[in-house]
C-alpha positions in Angstrom: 33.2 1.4 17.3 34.1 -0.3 20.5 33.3 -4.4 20.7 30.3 -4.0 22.9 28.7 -1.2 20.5 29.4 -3.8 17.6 27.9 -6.7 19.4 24.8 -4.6 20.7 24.2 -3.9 17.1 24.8 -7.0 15.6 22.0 -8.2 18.7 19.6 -5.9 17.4 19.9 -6.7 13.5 19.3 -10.3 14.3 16.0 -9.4 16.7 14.9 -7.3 13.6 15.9 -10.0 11.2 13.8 -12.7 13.0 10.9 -9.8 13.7 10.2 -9.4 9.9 10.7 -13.1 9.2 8.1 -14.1 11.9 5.2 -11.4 10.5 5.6 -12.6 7.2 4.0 -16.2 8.4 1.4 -14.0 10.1 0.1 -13.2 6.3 0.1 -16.4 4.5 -3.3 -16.7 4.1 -3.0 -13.4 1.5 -1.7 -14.7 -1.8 -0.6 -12.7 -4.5 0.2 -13.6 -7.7 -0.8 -15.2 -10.6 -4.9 -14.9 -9.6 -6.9 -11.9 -12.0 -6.8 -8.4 -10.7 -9.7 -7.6 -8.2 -11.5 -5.8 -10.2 -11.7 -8.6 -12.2 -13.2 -10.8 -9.3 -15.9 -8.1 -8.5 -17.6 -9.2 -12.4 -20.0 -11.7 -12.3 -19.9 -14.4 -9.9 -16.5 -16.1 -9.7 -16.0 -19.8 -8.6 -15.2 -19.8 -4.7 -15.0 -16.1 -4.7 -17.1 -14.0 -2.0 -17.7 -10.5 -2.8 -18.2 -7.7 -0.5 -20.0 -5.0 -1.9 -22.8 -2.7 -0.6 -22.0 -3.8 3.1 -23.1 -7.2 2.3 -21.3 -10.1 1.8 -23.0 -11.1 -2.1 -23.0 -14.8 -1.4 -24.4 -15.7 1.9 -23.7 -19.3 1.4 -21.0 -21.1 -0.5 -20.7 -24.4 -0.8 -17.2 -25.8 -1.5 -15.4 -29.2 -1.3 -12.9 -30.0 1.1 -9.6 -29.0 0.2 -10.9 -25.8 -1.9 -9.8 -22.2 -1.4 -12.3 -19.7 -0.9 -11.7 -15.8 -1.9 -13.1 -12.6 -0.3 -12.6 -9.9 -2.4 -13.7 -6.7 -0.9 -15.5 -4.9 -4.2 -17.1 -2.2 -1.7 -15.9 1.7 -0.8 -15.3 0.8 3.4 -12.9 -1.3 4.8 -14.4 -4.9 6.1 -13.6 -8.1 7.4 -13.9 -11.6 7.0 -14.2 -13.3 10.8 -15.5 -16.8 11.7 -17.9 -16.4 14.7 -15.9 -19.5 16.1 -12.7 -17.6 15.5 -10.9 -20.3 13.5 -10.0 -16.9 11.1 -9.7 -13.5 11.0 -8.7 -11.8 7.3 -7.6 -8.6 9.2 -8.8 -5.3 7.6 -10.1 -6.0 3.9 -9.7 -2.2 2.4 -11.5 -1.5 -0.3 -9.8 -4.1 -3.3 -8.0 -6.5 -1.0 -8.1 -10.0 -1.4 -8.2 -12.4 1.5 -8.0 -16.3 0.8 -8.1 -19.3 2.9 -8.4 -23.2 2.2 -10.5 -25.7 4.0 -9.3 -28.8 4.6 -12.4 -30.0 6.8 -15.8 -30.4 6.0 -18.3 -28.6 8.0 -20.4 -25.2 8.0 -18.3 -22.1 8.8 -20.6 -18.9 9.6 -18.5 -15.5 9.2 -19.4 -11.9 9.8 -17.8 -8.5 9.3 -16.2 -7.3 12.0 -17.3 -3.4 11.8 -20.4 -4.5 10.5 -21.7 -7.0 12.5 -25.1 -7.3 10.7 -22.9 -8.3 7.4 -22.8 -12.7 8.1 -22.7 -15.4 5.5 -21.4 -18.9 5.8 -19.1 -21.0 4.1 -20.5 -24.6 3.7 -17.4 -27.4 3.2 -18.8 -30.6 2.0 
């Protein structure tokens, strides 16, 4: 390889490098881990959990402290969303046993809806 083909690929590695690195901030609201399967979320009614099922969001109101972290677990067959109508988030597409979880840190009321299903709203209440 001459030098220029060498640098023009060490050029694009980086780009690609820094590419990955900057999409994986883009998800940081999604946690894996150490939290219990979803199936396991779509039983009974979980602290600060919000389940999707029947093209309904199951709570339509949950009332949480400031600082808490609220999931959306998506216990339905379609893909759906989880989108503030002020647009402070978007949970991307939910597909059916995805997990979407973000923390409020200010008090307020927070009204969502489901993107594709625009008649699917509930609101998240931060006290």
């Amino acid at each position: 390889m001459n030098p220029r083909a060498i640098y023009s690929f060490s050029c694009a590695a980086f780009a690609a490098l820094i590419a990955s690195a900057s999409l994986a901030g883009c998800f940081s609201e999604r946690v894996a881990g150490t939290e219990p399967p979803p199936a396991n979320l779509c039983e009974g009614t979980p602290a600060n959990v919000i389940q999707i099922r029947n093209f309904a969001f199951v709570q339509k109101s949950l009332t949480v402290s400031r600082g808490a972290e609220v999931t959306w677990v998506n216990c339905d067959t379609e893909t759906h969303t989880s989108t503030s109508d002020a647009g402070v988030w978007d949970s991307g597409a939910l597909t059916p046993g995805s997990v979407y979880k973000r923390t409020f840190s200010a008090a307020g009321s927070f009204p969502f809806h489901c993107t594709p299903h625009p008649s699917m709203k509930a609101t998240v209440v931060v006290s």
